[in-house]
DRENDO-1510 file (C-alpha; in Angstrom, 1 decimal, always signed):
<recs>
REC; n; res; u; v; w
REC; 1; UNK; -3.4; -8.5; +14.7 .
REC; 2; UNK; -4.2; -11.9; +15.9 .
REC; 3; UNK; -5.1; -14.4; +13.1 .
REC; 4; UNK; -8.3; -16.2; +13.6 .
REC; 5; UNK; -9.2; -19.3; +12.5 .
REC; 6; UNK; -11.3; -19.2; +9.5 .
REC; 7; UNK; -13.2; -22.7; +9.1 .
REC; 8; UNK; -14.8; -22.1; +12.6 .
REC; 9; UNK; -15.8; -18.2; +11.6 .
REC; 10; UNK; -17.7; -19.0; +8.8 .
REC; 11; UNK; -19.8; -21.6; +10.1 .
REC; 12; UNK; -20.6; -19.4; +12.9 .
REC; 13; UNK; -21.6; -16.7; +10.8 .
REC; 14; UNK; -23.8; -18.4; +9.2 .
REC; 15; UNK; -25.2; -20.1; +11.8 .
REC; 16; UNK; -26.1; -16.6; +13.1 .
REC; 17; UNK; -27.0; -15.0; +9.7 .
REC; 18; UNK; -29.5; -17.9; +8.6 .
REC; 19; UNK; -32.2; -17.1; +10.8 .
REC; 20; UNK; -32.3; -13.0; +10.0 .
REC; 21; UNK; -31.7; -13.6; +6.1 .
REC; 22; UNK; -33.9; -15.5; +3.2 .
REC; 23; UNK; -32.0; -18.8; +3.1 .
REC; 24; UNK; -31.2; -18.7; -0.5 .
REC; 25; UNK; -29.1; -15.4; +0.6 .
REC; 26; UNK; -26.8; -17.2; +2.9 .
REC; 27; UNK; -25.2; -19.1; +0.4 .
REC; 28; UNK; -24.1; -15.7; -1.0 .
REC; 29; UNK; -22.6; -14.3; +2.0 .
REC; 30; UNK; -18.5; -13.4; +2.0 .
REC; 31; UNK; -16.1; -16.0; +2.4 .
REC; 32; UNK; -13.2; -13.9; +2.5 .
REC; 33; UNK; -12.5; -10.3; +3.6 .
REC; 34; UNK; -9.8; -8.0; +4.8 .
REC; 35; UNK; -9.4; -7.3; +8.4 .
REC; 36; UNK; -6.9; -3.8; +8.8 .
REC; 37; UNK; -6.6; -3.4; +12.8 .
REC; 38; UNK; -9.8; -3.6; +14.0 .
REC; 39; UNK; -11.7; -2.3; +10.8 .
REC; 40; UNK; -13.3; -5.0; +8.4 .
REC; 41; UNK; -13.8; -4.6; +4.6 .
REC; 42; UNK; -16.2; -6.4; +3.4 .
REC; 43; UNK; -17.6; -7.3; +0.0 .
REC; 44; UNK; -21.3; -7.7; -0.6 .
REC; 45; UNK; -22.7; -8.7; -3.5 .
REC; 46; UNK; -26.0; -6.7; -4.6 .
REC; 47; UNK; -28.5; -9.1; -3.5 .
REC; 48; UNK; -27.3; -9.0; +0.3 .
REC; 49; UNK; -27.5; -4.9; +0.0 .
REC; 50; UNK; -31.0; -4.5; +1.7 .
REC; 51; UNK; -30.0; -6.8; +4.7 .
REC; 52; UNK; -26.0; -5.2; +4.7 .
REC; 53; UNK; -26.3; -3.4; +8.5 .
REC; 54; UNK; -27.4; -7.0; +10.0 .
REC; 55; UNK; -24.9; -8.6; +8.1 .
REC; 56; UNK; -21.8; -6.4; +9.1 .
REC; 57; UNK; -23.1; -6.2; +12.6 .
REC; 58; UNK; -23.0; -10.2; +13.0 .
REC; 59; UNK; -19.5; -10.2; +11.3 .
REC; 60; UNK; -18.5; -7.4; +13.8 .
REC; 61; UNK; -19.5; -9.4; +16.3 .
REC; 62; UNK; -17.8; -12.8; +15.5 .
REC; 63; UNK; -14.8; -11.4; +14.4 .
REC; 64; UNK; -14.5; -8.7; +17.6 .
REC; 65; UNK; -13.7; -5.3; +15.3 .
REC; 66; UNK; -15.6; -2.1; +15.7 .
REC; 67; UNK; -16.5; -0.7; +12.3 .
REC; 68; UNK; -17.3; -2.7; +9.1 .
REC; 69; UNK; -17.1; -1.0; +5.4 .
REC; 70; UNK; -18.7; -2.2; +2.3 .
REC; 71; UNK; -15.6; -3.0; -0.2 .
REC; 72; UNK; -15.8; -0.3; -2.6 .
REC; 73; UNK; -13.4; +1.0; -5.6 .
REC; 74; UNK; -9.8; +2.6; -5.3 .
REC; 75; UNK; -10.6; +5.4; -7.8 .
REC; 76; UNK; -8.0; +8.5; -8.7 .
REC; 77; UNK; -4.7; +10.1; -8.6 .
REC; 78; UNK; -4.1; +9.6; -4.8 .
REC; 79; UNK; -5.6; +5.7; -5.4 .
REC; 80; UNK; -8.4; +6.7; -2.3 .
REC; 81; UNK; -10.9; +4.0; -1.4 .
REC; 82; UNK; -14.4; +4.9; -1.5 .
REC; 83; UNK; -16.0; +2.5; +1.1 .
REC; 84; UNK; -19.2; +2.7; +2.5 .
REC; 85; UNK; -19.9; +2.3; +6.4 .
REC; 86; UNK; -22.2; -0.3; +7.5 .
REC; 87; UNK; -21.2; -0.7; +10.8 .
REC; 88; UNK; -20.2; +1.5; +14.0 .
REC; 89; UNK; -18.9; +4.5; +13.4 .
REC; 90; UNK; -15.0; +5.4; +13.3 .
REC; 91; UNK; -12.7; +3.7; +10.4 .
REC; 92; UNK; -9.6; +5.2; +12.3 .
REC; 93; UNK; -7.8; +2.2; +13.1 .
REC; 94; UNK; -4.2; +1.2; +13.7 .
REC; 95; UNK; -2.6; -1.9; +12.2 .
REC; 96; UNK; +0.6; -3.8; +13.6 .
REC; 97; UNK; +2.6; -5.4; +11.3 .
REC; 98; UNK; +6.6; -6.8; +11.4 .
REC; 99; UNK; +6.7; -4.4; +14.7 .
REC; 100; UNK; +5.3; -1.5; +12.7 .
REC; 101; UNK; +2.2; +0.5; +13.6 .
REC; 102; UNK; -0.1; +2.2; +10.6 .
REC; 103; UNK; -2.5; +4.8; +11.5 .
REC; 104; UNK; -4.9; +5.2; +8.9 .
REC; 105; UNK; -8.5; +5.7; +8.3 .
REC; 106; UNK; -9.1; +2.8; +6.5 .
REC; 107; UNK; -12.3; +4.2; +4.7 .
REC; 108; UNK; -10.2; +6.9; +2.6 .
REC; 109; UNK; -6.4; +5.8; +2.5 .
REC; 110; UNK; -4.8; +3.2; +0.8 .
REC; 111; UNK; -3.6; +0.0; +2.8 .
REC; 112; UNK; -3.1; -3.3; +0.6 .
REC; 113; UNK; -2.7; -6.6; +2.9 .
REC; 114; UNK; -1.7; -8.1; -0.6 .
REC; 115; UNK; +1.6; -5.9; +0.2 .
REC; 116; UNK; +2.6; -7.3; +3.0 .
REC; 117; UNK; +5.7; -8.9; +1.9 .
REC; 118; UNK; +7.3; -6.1; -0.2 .
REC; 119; UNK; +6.6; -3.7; +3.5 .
REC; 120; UNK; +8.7; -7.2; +5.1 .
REC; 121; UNK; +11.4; -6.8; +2.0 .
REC; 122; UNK; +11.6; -3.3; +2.8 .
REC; 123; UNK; +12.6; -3.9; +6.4 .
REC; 124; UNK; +16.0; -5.0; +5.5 .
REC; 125; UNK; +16.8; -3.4; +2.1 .
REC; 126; UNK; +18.6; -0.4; +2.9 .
REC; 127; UNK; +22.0; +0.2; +5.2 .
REC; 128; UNK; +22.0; +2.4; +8.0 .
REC; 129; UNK; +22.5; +6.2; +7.2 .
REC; 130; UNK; +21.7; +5.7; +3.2 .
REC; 131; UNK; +19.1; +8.5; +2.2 .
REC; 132; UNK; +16.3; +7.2; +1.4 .
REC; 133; UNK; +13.6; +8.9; -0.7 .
REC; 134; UNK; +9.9; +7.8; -1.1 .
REC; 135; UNK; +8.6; +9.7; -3.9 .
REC; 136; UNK; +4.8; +8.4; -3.2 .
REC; 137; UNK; +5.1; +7.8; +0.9 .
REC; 138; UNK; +1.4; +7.3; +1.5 .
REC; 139; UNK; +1.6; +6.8; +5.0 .
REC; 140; UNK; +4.9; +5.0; +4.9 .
REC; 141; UNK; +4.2; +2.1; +4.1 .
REC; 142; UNK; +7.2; +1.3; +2.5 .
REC; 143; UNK; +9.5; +3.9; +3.6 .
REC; 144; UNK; +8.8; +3.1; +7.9 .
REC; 145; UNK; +10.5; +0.2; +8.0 .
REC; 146; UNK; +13.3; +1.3; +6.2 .
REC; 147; UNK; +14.0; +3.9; +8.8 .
REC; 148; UNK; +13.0; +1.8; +11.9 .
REC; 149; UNK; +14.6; -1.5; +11.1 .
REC; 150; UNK; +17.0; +0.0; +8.6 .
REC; 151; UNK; +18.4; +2.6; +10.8 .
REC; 152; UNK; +18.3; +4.8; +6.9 .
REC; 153; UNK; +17.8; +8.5; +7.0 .
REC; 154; UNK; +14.6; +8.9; +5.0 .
REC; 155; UNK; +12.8; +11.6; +3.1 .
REC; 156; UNK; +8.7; +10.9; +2.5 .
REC; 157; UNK; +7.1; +13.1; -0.2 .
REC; 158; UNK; +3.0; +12.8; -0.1 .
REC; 159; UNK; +0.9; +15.1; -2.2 .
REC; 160; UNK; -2.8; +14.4; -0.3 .
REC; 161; UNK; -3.1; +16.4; +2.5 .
REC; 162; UNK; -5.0; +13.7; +4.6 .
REC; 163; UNK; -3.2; +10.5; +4.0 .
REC; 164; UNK; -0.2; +13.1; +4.7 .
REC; 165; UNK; -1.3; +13.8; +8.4 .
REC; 166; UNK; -1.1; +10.0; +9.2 .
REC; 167; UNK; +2.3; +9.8; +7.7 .
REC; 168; UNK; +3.3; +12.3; +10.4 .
REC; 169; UNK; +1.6; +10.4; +13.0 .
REC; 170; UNK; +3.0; +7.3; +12.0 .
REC; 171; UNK; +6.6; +8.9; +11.9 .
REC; 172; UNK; +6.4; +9.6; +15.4 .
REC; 173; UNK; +4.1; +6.8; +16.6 .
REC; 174; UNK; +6.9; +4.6; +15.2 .
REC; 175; UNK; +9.7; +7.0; +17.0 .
REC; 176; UNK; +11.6; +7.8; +13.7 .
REC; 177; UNK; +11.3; +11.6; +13.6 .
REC; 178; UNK; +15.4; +11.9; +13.8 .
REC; 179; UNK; +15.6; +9.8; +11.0 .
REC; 180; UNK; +12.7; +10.4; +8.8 .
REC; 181; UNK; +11.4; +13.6; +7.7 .
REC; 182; UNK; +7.9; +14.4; +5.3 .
REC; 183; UNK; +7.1; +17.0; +3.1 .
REC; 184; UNK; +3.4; +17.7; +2.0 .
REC; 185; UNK; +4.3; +18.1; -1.6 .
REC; 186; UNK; +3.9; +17.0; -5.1 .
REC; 187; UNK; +7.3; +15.2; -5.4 .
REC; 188; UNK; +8.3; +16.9; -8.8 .
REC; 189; UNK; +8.3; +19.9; -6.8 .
REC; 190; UNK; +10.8; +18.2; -4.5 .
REC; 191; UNK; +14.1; +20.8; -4.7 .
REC; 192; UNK; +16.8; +17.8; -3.4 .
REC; 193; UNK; +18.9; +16.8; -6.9 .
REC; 194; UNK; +21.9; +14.3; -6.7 .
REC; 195; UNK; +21.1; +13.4; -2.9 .
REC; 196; UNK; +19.3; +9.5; -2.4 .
REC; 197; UNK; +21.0; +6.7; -2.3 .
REC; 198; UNK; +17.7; +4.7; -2.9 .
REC; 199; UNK; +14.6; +5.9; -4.1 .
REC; 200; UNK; +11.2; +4.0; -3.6 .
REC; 201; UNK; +8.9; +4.6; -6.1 .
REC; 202; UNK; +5.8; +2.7; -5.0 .
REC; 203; UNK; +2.9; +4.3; -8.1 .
REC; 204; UNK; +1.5; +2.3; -10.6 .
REC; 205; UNK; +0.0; +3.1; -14.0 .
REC; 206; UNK; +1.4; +6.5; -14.6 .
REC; 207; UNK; +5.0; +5.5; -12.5 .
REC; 208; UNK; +7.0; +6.0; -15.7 .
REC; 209; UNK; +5.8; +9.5; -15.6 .
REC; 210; UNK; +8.2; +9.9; -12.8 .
REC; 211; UNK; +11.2; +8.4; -13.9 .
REC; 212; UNK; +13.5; +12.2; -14.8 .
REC; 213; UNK; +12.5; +13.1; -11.4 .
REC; 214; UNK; +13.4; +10.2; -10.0 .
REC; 215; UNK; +16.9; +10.1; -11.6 .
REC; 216; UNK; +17.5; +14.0; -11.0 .
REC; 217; UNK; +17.1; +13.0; -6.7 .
REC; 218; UNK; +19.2; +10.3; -7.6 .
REC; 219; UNK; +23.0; +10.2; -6.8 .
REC; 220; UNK; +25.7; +9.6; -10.2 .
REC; 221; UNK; +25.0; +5.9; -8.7 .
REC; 222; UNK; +21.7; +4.9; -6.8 .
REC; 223; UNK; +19.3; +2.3; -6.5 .
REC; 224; UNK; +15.4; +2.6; -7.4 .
REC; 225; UNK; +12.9; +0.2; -6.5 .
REC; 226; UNK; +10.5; +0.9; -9.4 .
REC; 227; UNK; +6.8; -0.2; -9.0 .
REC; 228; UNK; +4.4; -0.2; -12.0 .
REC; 229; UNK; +1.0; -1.8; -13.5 .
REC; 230; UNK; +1.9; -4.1; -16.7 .
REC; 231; UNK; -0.1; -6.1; -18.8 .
REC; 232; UNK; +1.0; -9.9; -18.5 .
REC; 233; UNK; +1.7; -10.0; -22.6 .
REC; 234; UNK; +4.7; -7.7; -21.8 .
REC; 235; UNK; +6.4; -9.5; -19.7 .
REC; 236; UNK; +8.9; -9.9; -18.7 .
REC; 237; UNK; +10.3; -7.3; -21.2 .
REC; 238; UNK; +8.4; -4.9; -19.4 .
REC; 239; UNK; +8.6; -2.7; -17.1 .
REC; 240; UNK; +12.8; -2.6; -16.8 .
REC; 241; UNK; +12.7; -1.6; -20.9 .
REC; 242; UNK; +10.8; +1.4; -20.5 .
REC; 243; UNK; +12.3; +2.6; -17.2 .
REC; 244; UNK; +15.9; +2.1; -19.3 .
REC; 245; UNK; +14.8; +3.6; -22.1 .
REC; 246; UNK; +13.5; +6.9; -20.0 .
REC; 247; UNK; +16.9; +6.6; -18.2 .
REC; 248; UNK; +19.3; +6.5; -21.1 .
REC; 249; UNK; +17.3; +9.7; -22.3 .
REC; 250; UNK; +18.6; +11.7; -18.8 .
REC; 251; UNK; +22.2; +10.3; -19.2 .
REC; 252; UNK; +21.5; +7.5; -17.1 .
REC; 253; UNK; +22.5; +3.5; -17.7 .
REC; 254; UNK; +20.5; +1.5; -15.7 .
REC; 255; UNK; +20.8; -2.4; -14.6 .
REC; 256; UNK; +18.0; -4.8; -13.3 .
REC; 257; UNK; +19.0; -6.1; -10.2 .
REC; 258; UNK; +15.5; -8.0; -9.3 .
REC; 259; UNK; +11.8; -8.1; -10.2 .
REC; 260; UNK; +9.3; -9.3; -7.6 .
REC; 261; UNK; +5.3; -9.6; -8.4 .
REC; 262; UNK; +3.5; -7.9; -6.1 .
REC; 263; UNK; +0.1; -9.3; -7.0 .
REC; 264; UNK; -2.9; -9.3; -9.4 .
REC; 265; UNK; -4.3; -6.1; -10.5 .
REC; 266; UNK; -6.5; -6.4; -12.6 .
REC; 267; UNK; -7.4; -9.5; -15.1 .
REC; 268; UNK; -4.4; -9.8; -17.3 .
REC; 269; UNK; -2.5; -7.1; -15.6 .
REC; 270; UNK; +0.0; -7.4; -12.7 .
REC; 271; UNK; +1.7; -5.1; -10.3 .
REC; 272; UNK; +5.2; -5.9; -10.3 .
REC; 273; UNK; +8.6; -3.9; -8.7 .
REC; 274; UNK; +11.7; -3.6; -10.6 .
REC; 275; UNK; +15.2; -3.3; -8.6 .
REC; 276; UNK; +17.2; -1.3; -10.7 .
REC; 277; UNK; +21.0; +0.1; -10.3 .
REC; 278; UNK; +21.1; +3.4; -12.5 .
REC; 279; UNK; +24.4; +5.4; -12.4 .
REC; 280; UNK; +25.5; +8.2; -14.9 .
REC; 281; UNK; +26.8; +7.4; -18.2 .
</recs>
C-alpha cells in the first residue's frame, strides 16, 4: 500500500466536503482513519451520520479505495468487526505488508494496523524447520511470515469458519502450502502433544484460559509468545506471573525472555506479548 501524504488529503477533503455539508459539520469530520488494501475504515461521529454516504464517497474518491466502512466495534469470542458499509460494495480486499499478502474481508475479520510490528518481529523469530503452532491463526497474521520468511514448518488452528477460509487462501496466495498446514478447529481439540518448538498464542482477555493446552503441544523445552489484555496497575508483574504460575501447575518452569507492548487497548489497559522459555520440571 502506497502511503499518501496526509497534510495535502485533509485539506482536500474538506475543501470538497464544505460545500455539500453544514459548515459547523466540517470541523467534525475524521482526521485519521485506517486504510487495509483498498478498503477504508472510517469513524464518524453521530452528528456527520445523516450526511455519512457523501462523506465516504468524497474520501473514496481522494484517497482512490473502492469501499468505505463506518468504524464499528470488535465484539465476541472470534473478536469480529461489526462495520457498516457506506460506500461501494465489496469489503474483500487484499493488503501487502513486509512482502506478505492478507486476504480478508475487512468488514467481518480482524486486521489491526496497530500490529504491524509484532507481524515484522514475526518475520525473523523462528529457524527454519522448527514447528510452529498458532493456536489462534486468524488468517495468519502472525504465523505467515514465520513460514514464508522463516522457512518454519507451521501448524494454524482457527475455530471461525469464515476467517478460516481466508487463512487457506492466504496459505496459498503466499505459496507456503508445503510448509504450513490449517485445521478448522477449536485448538483444545487440537490431538498434537509434545510436538512445537514455538507456539504463538496471539488472544487476549481470556489467553490464560489456554495456557495447559498450550504447554501439552509444547515440547519438554519450547518457546511461547504469549499475548494477553492487562490492566496497566499490574504491570509489569503481570502477565509472565500468571502464565508461570498456570505453568508450574502442569509441571512446567517457565522463563521470561522478552515483553513487547503491542498497543493501547482500552483506557488503562494494554495489550502486551510475553516471550517465554518453558521446559519441564
Amino acid at each position: 500500500m502506497v502511503r499518501k501524504n496526509t497534510r495535502t488529503i485533509k485539506p482536500r477533503i474538506r475543501e470538497i466536503l464544505s460545500k455539500k455539508l453544514p459548515s459547523e459539520l466540517v470541523g467534525l469530520l475524521p482526521k485519521h482513519w485506517v486504510q487495509i488494501g483498498d478498503v477504508l475504515i472510517l469513524p464518524l461521529r453521530e452528528e456527520l451520520l445523516p450526511y455519512k454516504n457523501e462523506i465516504a464517497a468524497v474520501y473514496a474518491q481522494v484517497l482512490g479505495v473502492k469501499t468505505v466502512l463506518r468504524k464499528g466495534w470488535i465484539l465476541g469470542e472470534f473478536r469480529e468487526p461489526h462495520y457498516e458499509i457506506i460506500y461501494g460494495n465489496d469489503p474483500v480486499t487484499i493488503h501487502k505488508e513486509n512482502g506478505i499478502f492478507y486476504k480478508l474481508d475487512v468488514s467481518r475479520v480482524m486486521f489491526s494496523p496497530a500490529n504491524v510490528k509484532e507481524r515484522i518481529r514475526m518475520a525473523s523469530i523462528a529457524k527454519p524447520n522448527e514447528l510452529v503452532v498458532d493456536m489462534f491463526a486468524g488468517i495468519g497474521h502472525l504465523s505467515l511470515p514465520i513460514a514464508k520468511h522463516c522457512k518454519a514448518r507451521v501448524i494454524a488452528i482457527e475455530k471461525n469458519p469464515y476467517t478460516f477460509k481466508f487463512l487457506v487462501e492466504n496459505i496459498e496466495l503466499n505459496r507456503v502450502q508445503d510448509r504450513m498446514m490449517a485445521y478448522n478447529i477449536d485448538n483444545r481439540d487440537f490431538p498434537g502433544e509434545g510436538i512445537a518448538d514455538r507456539i504463538l498464542m496471539g488472544y487476549v482477555i481470556r489467553t490464560h484460559e489456554f495456557i495447559p493446552k498450550a504447554l501439552s503441544i509444547a515440547k519438554e523445552e519450547a518457546v511461547i509468545h504469549y499475548h494477553n489484555t492487562v490492566p496497566e496497575r499490574l504491570m509489569p508483574e503481570e502477565p509472565f506471573r500468571t502464565f508461570r504460575k498456570i505453568a508450574r501447575e502442569h509441571g512446567y518452569e517457565a522463563e521470561r525472555l522478552k515483553e513487547l507492548v503491542i498497543k493501547r487497548y482500552a483506557p488503562g489497559v494494554w495489550h502486551v506479548v510475553v516471550d517465554i522459555k518453558v521446559f519441564k520440571k
